[in-house]
N, C-alpha and C positions, 0 to 999 in steps of 0.2 A: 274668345272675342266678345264683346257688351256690344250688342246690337241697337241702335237709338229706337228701332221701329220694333224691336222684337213684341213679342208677346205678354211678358214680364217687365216691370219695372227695372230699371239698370240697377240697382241695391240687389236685389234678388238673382240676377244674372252674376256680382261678383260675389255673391255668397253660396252658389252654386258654385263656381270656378274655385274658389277657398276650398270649401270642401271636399270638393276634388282634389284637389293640391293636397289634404289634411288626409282622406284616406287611401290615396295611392302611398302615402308616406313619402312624398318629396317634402310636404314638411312633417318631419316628425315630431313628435308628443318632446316639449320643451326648446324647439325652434323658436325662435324670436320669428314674428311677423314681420313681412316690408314696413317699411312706414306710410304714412297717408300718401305723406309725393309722392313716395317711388310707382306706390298701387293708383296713383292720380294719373300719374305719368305713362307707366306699363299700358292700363286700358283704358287711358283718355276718358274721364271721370270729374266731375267734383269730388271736393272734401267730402261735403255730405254726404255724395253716394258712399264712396267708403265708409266714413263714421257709420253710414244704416246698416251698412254691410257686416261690419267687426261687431257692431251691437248686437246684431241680430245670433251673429255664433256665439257672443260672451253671452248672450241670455241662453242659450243651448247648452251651455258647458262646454261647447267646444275651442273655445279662444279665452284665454284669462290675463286680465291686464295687475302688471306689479305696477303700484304707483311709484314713477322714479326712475324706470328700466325699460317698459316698454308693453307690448301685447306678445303674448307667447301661445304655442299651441299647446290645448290642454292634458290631460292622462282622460282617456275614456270611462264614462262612471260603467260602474258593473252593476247590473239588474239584482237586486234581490230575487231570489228563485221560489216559486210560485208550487213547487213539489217539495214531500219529505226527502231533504237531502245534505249529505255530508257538505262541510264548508271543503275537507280537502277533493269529495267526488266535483263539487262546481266548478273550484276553480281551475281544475286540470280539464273540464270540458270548454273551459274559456280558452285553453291555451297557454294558462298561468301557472306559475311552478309555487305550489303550497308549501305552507312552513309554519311549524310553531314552536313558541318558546314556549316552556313549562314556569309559571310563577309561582306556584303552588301546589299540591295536594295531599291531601288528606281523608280523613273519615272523623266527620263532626254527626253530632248530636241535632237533630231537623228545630228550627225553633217551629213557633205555631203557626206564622204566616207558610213556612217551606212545608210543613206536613201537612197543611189544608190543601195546597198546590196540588201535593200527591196524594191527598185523600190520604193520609197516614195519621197516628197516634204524634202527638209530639214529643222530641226525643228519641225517635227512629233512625240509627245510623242509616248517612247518607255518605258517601264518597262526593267529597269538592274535589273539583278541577279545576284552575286558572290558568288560562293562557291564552298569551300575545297572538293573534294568527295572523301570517304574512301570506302575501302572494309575487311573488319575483322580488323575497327581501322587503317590500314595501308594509310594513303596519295597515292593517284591513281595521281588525276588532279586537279589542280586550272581551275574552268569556268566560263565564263560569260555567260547568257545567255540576250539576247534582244528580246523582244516581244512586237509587236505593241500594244499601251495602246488601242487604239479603239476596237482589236478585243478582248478583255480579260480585262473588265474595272476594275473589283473590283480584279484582280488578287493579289493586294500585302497588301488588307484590312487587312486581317485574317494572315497576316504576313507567310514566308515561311517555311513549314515544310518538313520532311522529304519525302513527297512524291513524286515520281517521277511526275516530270512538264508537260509532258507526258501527265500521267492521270488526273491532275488536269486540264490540257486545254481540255482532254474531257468529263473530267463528271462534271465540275464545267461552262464549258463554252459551251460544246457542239462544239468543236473545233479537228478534229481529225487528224492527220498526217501521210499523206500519201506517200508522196517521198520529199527527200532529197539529199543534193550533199555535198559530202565535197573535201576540199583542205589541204592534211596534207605535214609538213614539219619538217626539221630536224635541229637543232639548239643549241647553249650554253645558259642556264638557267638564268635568271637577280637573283641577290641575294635575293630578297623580295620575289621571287614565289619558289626560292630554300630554305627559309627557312621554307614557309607552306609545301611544300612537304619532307622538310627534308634529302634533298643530298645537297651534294657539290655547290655553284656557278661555274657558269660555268659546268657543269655538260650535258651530251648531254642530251633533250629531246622531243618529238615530241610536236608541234603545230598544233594545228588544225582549220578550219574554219568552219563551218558549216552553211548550209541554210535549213530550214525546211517549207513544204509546206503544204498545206491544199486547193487542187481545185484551184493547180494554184495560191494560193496566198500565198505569202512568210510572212509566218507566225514567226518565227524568225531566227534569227541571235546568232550564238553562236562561241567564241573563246574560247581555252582552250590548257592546258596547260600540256600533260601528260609525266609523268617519263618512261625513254626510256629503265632505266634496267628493269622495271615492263612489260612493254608491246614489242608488235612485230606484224607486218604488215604483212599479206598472200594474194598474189593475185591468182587468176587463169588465166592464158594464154593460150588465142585462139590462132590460125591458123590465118597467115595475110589473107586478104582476105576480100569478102562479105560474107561469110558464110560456113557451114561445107565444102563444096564439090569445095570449090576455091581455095582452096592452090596451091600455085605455087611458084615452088623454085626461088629466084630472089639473 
C-alpha cells in the first residue's frame, strides 16, 4: 500500500513495491509492466508518481522500455569479479550455467605489442584461443586468450573444450594463477563481434585487457569483449592517503 503520510515520497513507495514484485519474481526478467492506469489505479497514484517510479528503475537497469511495446522487466547485470577468477568458476557461483563456443585456435607467432605484454622476444609462439562465452545459452563476451606455447605445450592437442582454461593450465600443466591486472574500457561494438554477441553495432560495450600471472611470470594475455547491458563495474573507495588513519581534507 502507498501511504499519503508515510515517510517516503509516494514515487519511492511504488518503486519499493516494484521491486519487490521484480525480486520475488512475480514479475519475471521479460514480463511486461502494468501500464501507468492500471499502477494509477491498483495504488491510487498519479501518472507522475508512476512515471518517477519506472524512471527511477529504468535508471537502475531494472525496468527497460522498447519503444512501441511497452516497459519490461529487465535480465539482472552480472558484477565484473573483483578476484583472479575463471569466467566459467563466476558464473556457476552466480547460479548460471557456463558455455563456450570455440571460434578459433591456434599457435601464432607474438607480434611486438603481444610480446611486450609478456615481456617476451617477438615471435615467441603463443597458443590464440577465441571464444564466444555464454551463460544460460545467453552471449556474455567474445575472448581471446594467449598463452605462451613453451609453458603449456600440448595445450591445443586435445582440442578446446568446455573447461575453464584455468584449470586446465593447472591440472593439465601444473601451471597455477596467482595475480592478475586488468585494464577495462568503454566503447562502440565493431559489427562482427556485435553479431556473436547478438546486439546492435555500435552498441556500448566494455573492453577488457587482461594479464595473468604464475610466480611472476606473465603467463597470458587475454582481450575480450563484454556486452555492457549484461554487465556493471563496482569499485570500493578508500580514503586519499597512505592508509586508514591519513585522511586529510585537501
Amino acid at each position: 500500500m502507498i501511504h499519503a503520510d508515510g515517510p517516503q515520497p509516494k514515487y519511492l513507495q511504488l518503486r519499493a513495491i516494484l521491486l519487490e514484485l521484480i525480486e520475488q519474481e512475480r514479475l519475471p526478467v521479460n514480463a511486461p509492466v502494468p501500464s501507468e492506469r492500471e499502477l494509477c489505479r491498483r495504488f491510487g497514484v498519479s501518472r507522475m508518481t508512476v512515471r518517477q517510479a519506472v524512471d527511477q528503475l529504468v535508471a537502475e537497469d531494472r525496468l527497460r522500455r522498447i519503444p512501441g511495446k511497452g516497459t519490461f522487466v529487465a535480465r539482472p547485470k552480472v558484477q565484473m569479479p573483483k578476484e583472479l577468477v575463471s569466467f566459467t568458476e563466476d558464473m556457476r557461483a552466480r547460479g548460471l550455467r557456463p558455455a563456450s563456443k570455440v571460434l578459433g585456435a591456434r599457435t601464432v607467432p607474438a607480434d611486438a605489442r603481444l610480446a611486450r605484454l609478456f615481456g617476451a622476444d617477438p615471435g615467441t609462439p603463443v597458443h590464440q584461443i577465441e571464444r564466444l562465452r555464454l551463460a544460460d545459452d545467453e552471449p556474455m563476451a567474445v575472448e581471446k586468450s594467449c598463452i605462451l606455447a613453451s609453458l603449456a605445450p600440448g595445450l591445443l592437442d586435445g582440442g578446446v573444450s568446455d573447461r575453464s582454461l584455468f584449470a586446465v593450465l593447472a591440472e593439465d600443466h601444473g601451471i597455477v594463477l596467482d595475480a592478475g591486472e586488468q585494464t577495462i574500457e568503454a566503447g562502440p561494438v565493431e559489427a562482427d563481434e556485435a553479431g556473436l554477441l547478438g546486439v546492435a553495432p555500435g552498441s556500448a560495450v566494455f573492453f577488457l585487457l587482461q594479464r595473468t600471472f604464475s610466480r611472476d611470470v606473465c603467463v597470458e594475455v587475454a582481450t575480450a569483449t563484454y556486452r555492457a547491458d549484461r554487465y556493471r563495474i563496482h569499485l570500493g573507495l578508500e580514503p586519499r592517503g597512505h592508509g586508514p588513519g591519513d585522511w586529510r581534507p585537501r
